[in-house]
RORO-90873 format. One record per residue (C-alpha): x, y, z; residue number from 1; residue in one letter. Coordinates in nm, 3 decimals. Layout:
<sites>
{site {X,Y,Z},NUM,"a"}
...
</sites>
This chain:
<sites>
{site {6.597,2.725,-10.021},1,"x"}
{site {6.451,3.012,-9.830},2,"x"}
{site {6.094,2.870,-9.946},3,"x"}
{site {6.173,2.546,-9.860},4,"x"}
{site {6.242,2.642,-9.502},5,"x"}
{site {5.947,2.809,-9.492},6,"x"}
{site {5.722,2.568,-9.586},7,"x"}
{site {5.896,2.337,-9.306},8,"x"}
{site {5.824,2.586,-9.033},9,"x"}
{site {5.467,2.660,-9.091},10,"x"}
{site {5.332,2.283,-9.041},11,"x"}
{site {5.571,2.300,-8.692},12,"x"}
{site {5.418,2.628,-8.561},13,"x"}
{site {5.068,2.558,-8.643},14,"x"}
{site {5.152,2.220,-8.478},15,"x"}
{site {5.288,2.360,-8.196},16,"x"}
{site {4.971,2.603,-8.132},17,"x"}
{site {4.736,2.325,-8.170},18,"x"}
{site {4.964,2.132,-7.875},19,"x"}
{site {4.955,2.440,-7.634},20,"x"}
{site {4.600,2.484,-7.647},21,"x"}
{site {4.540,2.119,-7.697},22,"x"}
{site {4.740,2.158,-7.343},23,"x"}
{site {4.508,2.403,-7.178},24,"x"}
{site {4.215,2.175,-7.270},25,"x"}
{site {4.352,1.877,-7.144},26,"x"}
{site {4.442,2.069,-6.768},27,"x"}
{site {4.129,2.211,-6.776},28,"x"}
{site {3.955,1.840,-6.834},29,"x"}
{site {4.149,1.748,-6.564},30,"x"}
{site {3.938,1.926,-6.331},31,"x"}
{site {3.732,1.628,-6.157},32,"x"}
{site {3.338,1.752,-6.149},33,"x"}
{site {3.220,1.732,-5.790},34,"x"}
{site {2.865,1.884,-5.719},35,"x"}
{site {2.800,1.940,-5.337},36,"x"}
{site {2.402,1.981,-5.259},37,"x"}
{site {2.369,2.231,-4.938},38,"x"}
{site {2.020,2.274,-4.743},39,"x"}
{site {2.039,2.628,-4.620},40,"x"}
{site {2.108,3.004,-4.687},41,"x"}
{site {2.309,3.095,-4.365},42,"x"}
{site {2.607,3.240,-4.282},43,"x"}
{site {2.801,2.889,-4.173},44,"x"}
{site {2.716,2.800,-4.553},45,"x"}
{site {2.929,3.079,-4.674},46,"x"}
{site {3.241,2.889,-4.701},47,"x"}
{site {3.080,2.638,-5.010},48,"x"}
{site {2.972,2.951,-5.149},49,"x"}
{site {3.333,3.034,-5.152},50,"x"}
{site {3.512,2.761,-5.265},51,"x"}
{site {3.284,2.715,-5.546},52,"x"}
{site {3.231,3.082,-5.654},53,"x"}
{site {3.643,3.172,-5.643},54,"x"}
{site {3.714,2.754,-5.770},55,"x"}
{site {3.908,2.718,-5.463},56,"x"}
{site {3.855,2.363,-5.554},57,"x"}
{site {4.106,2.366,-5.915},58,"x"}
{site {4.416,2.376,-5.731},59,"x"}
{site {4.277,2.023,-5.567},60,"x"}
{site {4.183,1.879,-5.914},61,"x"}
{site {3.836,1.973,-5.866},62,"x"}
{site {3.532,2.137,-6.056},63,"x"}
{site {3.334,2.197,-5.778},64,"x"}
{site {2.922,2.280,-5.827},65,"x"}
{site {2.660,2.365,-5.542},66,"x"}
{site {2.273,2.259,-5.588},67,"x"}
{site {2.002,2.401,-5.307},68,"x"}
{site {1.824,2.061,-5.219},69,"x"}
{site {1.500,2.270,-5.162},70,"x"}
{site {1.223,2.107,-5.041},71,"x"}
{site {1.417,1.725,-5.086},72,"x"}
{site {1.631,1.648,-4.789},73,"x"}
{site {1.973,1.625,-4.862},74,"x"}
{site {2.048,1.341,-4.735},75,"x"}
{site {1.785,1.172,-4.991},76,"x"}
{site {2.019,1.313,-5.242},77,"x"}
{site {2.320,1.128,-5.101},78,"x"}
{site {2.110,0.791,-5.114},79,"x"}
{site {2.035,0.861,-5.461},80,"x"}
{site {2.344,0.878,-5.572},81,"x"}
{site {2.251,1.242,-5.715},82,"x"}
{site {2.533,1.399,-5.517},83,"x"}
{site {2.809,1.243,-5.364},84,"x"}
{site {2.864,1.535,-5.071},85,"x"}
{site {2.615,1.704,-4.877},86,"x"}
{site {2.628,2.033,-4.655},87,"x"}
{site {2.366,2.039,-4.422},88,"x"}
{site {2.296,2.002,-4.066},89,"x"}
{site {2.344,1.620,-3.942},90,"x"}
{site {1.987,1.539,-3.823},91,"x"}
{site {1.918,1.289,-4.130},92,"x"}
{site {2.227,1.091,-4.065},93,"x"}
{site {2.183,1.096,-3.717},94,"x"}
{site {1.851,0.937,-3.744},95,"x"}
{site {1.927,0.709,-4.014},96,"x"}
{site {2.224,0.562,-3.780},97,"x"}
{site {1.941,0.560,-3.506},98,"x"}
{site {1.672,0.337,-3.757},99,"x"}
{site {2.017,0.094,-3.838},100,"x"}
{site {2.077,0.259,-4.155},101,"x"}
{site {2.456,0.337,-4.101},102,"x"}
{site {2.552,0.409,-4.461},103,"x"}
{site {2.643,0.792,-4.421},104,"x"}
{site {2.918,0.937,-4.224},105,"x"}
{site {3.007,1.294,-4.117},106,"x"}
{site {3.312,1.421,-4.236},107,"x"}
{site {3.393,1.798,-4.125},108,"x"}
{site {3.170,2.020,-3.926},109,"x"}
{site {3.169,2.371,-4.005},110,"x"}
{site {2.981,2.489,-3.678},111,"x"}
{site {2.869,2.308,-3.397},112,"x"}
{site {2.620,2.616,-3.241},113,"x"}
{site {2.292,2.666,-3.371},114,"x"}
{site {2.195,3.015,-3.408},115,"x"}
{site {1.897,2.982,-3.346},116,"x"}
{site {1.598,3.142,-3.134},117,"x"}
{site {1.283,3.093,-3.031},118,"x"}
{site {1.046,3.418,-3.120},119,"x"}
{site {0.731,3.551,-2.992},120,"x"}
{site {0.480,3.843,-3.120},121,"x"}
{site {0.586,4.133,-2.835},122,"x"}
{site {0.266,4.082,-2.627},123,"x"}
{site {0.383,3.734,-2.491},124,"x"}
{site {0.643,3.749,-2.264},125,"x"}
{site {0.756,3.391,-2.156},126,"x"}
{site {0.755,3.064,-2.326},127,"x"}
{site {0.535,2.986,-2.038},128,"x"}
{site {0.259,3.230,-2.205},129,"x"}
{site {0.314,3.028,-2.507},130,"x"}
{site {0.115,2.703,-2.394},131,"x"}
{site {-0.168,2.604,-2.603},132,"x"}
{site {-0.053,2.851,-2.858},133,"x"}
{site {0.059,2.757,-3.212},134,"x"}
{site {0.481,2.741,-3.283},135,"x"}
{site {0.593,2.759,-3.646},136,"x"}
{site {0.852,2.501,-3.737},137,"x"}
{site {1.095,2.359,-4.061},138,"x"}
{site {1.068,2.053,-4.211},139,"x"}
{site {0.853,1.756,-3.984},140,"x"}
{site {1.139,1.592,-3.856},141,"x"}
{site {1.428,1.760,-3.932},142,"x"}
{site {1.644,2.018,-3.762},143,"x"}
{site {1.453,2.267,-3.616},144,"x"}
{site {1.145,2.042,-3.577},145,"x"}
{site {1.331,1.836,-3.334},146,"x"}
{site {1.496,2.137,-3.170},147,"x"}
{site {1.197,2.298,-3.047},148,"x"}
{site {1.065,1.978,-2.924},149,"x"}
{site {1.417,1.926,-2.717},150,"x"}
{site {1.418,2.270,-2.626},151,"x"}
{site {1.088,2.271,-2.460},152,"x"}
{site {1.049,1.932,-2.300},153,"x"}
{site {1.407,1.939,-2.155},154,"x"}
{site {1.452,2.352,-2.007},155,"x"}
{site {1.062,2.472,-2.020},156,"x"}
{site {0.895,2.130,-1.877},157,"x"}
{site {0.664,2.168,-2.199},158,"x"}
{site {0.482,1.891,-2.393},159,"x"}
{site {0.512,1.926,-2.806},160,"x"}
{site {0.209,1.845,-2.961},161,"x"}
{site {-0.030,1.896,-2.596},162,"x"}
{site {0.113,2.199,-2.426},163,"x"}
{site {0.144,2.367,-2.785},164,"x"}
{site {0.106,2.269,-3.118},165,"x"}
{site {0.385,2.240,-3.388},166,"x"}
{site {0.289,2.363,-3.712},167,"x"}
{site {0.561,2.295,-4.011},168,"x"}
{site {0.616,2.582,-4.232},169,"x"}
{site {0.864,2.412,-4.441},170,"x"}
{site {1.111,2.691,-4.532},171,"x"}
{site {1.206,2.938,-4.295},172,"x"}
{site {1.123,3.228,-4.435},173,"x"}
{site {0.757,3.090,-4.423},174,"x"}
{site {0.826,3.074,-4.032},175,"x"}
{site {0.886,3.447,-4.059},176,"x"}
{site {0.574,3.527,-4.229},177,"x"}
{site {0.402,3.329,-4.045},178,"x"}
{site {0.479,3.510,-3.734},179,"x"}
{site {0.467,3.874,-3.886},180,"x"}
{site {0.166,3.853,-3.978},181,"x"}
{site {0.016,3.685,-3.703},182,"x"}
{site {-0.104,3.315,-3.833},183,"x"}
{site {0.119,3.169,-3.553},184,"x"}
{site {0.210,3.284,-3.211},185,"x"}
{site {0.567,3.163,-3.191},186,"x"}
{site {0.857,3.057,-3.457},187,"x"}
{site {1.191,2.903,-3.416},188,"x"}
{site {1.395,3.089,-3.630},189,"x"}
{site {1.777,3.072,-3.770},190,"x"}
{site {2.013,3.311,-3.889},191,"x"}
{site {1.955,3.530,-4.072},192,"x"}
{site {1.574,3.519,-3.999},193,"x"}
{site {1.631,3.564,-3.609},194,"x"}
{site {1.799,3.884,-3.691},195,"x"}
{site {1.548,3.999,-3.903},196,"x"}
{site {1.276,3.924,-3.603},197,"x"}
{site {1.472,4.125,-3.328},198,"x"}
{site {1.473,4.380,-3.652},199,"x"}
{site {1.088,4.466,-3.631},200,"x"}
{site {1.005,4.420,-3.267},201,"x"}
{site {0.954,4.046,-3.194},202,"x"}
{site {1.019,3.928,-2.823},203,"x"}
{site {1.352,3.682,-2.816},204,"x"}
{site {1.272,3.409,-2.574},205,"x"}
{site {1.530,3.196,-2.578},206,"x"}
{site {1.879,3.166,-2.774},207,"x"}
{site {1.932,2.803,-2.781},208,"x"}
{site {2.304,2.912,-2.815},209,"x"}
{site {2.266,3.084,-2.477},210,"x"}
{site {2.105,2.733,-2.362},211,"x"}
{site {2.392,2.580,-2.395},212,"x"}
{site {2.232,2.348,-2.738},213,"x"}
{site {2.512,2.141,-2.892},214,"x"}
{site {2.414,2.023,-3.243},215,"x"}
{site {2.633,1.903,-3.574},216,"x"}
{site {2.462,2.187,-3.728},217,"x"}
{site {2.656,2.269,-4.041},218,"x"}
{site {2.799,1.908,-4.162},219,"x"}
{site {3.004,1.790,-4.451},220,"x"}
{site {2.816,1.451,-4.524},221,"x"}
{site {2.864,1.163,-4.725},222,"x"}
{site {2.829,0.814,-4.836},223,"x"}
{site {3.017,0.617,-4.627},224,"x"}
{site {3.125,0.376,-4.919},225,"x"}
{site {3.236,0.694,-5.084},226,"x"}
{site {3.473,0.783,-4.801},227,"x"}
{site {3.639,0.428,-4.784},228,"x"}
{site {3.691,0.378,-5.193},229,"x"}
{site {3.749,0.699,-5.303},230,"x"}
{site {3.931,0.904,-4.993},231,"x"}
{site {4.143,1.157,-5.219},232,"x"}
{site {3.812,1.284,-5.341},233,"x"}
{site {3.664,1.353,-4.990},234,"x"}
{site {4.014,1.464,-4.865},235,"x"}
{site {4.049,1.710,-5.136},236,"x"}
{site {3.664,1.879,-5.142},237,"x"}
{site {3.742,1.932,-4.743},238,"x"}
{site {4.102,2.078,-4.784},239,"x"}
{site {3.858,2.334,-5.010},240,"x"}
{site {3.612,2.384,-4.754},241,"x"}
{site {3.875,2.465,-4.520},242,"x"}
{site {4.025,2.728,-4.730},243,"x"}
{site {3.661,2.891,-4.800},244,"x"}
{site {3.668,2.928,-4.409},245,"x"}
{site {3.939,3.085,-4.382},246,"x"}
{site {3.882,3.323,-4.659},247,"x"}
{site {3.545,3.385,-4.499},248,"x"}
{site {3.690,3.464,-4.140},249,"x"}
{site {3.957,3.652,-4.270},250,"x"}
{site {3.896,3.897,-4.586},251,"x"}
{site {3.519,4.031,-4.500},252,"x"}
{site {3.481,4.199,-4.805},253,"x"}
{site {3.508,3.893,-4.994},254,"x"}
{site {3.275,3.709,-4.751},255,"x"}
{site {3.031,4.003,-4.777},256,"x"}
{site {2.991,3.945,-5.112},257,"x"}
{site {2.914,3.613,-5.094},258,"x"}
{site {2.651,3.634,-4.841},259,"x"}
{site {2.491,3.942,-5.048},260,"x"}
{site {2.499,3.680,-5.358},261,"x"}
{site {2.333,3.385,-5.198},262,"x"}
{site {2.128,3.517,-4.924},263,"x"}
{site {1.894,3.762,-5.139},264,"x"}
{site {1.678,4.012,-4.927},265,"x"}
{site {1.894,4.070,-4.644},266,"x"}
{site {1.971,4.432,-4.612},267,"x"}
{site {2.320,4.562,-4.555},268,"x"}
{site {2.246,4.520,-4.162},269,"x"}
{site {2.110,4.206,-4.145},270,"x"}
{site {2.401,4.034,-4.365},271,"x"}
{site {2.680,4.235,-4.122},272,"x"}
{site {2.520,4.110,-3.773},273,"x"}
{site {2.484,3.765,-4.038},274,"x"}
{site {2.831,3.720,-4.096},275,"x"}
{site {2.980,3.852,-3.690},276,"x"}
{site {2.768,3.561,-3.574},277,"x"}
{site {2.862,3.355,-3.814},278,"x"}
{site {3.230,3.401,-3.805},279,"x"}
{site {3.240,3.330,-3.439},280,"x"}
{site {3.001,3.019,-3.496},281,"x"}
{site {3.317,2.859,-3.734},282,"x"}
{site {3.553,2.677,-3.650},283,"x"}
{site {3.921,2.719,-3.862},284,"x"}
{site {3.961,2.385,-3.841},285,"x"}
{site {3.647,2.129,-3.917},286,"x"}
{site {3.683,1.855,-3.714},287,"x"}
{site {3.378,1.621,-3.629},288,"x"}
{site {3.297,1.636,-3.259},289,"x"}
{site {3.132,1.339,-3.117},290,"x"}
{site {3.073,1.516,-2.782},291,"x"}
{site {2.811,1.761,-3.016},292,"x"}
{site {2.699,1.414,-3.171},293,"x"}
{site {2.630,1.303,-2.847},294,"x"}
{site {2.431,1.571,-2.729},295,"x"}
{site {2.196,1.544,-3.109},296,"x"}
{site {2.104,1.203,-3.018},297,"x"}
{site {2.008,1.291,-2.629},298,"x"}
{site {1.760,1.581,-2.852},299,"x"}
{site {1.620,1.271,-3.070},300,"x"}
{site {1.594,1.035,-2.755},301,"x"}
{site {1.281,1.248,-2.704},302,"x"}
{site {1.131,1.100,-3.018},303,"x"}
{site {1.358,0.809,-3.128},304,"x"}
{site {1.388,0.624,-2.781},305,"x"}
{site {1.660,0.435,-2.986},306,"x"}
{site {1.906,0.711,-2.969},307,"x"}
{site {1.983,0.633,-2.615},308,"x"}
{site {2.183,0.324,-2.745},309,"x"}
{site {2.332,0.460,-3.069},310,"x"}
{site {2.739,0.502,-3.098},311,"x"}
{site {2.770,0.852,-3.156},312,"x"}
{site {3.137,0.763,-3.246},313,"x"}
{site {3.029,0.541,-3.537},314,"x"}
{site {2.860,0.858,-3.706},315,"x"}
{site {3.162,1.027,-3.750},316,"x"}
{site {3.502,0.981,-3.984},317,"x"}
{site {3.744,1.199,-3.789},318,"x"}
{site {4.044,1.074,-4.041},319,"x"}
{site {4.001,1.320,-4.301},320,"x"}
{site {4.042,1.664,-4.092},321,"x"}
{site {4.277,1.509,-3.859},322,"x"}
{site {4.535,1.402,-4.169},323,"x"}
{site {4.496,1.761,-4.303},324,"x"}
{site {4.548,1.911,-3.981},325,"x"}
{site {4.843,1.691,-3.899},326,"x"}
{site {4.974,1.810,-4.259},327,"x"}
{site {4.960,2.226,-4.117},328,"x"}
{site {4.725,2.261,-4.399},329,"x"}
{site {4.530,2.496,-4.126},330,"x"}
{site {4.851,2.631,-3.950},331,"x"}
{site {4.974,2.766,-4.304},332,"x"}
{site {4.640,2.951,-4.409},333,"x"}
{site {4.684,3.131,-4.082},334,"x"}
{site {5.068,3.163,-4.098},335,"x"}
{site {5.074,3.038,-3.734},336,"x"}
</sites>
């Protein structure tokens, strides 16, 4: 009898093991994949680094994954269909809305100031000196290409391309070289490059912060299609983003790490003045601003004369942050 009760337990336990971790496999393939492509290694991108490193997105349903786009623009990954959500800053989508192509739509912006500064080699003195001299610049086009060209038509009166030259590095630490040792006179630089310039001597110019520059310059992007048919998806990978800032502006150690992880090189010195900047720079709560949208297409009037007549308001989906704002999804990570 014994033997016979036995025998009846042992199919029952191993079937009840093979449940439970039949269980655990199931939650775990639960976890939607979502892989986010980012464009820079700066402080303001710390909070991806976050939610992805410490899977800040599981308790959303989400796997989440972060690709560098490299030398590809992110936004070309959106249109592919390679990733569904971008972090970058907002000058591709921007322009594409200014060509006609309305198809991508800003979401959440992490930081609306640029960080950025325009360096010298110590013996010039004012942008001024810096006419028919040689600047070193990103990507043709992109970001910091068409904040130089703002910068010095609209506050120094100078012409890009006939009072100095433009010369595209492509990455910024190329800028940086570029300017150490010599091969260009001047370089627009971001964090945590500009910190590494002030570092070993080179003359600051001008902090386009200090300028009063408004740019959409860290931007949650995506497919605008993807925002109307699949909301929870896009609603979910922010609610993660906003808890990656707030770990990031409020346990330092943990930020610290992630800024050590991702943005190789920096000394101990560079990554603290890296991540004070950058923790003023973000905001706790994401919202697109279409007053900084408005001031990104009065930069590309200078080269896309279309810009003048673009709806800034059309670039932006303020739903998502608003709904989790309204929720006190913010007001509860701060207990405030």
């Amino acid at each position: 009898m014994r033997d016979l009760n036995l025998k009846r337990w042992i199919p029952l336990c191993v079937a009840l093991t093979l449940a439970v971790a039949g269980g655990t496999s199931f939650g775990a393939a639960r976890l939607e994949p979502l892989t986010i492509g980012y464009s820079n290694f700066t402080g303001t991108y710390a909070p991806l680094w976050i939610a992805v490193d410490d899977h800040l997105g599981a308790k959303y349903g989400l796997d989440l994954k972060a690709i560098y786009a490299g030398r590809i623009r992110p936004q070309q990954l959106l249109a592919t269909g390679e990733v569904p959500v971008v972090l970058a800053t907002a000058t591709g989508t921007i322009t594409s809305h200014i060509l006609g192509v309305k198809d991508q739509v800003v979401v959440a912006t992490i930081s609306n100031k640029v960080a950025t500064s325009l360096f010298s080699k110590p013996d010039i003195k004012s942008i001024e000196e810096l006419k028919g001299k040689v600047i070193a610049t990103g990507r043709p086009g992109a970001f910091q290409d068409a904040l130089v060209r703002y910068v010095l038509r609209s506050k120094f009166n100078l012409i890009p391309d006939k009072d100095v030259r433009l010369l595209p590095s492509g990455e910024p630490s190329l800028s940086f070289q570029a300017l150490e040792r010599g091969v260009v006179e001047g370089a627009v630089m971001s964090a945590p490059y500009m910190f590494m310039a002030r570092k070993i001597g080179m003359r600051e110019l001008a902090n386009f912060d200090k300028l009063g520059v408004e740019f959409p310059y860290t931007s949650v992007v995506v497919q605008r299609q993807t925002a109307v048919k699949n909301p929870d998806l896009i609603e979910r990978f922010v609610k993660s983003i906003v808890e990656g800032i707030h770990i990031f502006k409020t346990n330092k150690p943990r930020a610290m790490a992630a800024l050590k992880r991702y943005m190789k090189g920096g000394d101990d010195e560079i990554l603290e003045e890296t991540y004070q900047a950058s923790r003023e720079m973000i905001d706790e709560a994401p919202h697109p601003n279409v007053r900084a949208m408005r001031s990104a297409l009065e930069m590309l009037s200078l080269q896309y004369p279309n810009a003048k007549q673009t709806d800034a308001s059309a670039i932006v989906d303020p739903a998502f942050m608003k709904k989790i704002e309204d929720s006190g999804f913010v007001r509860a990570l701060y207990k405030k």
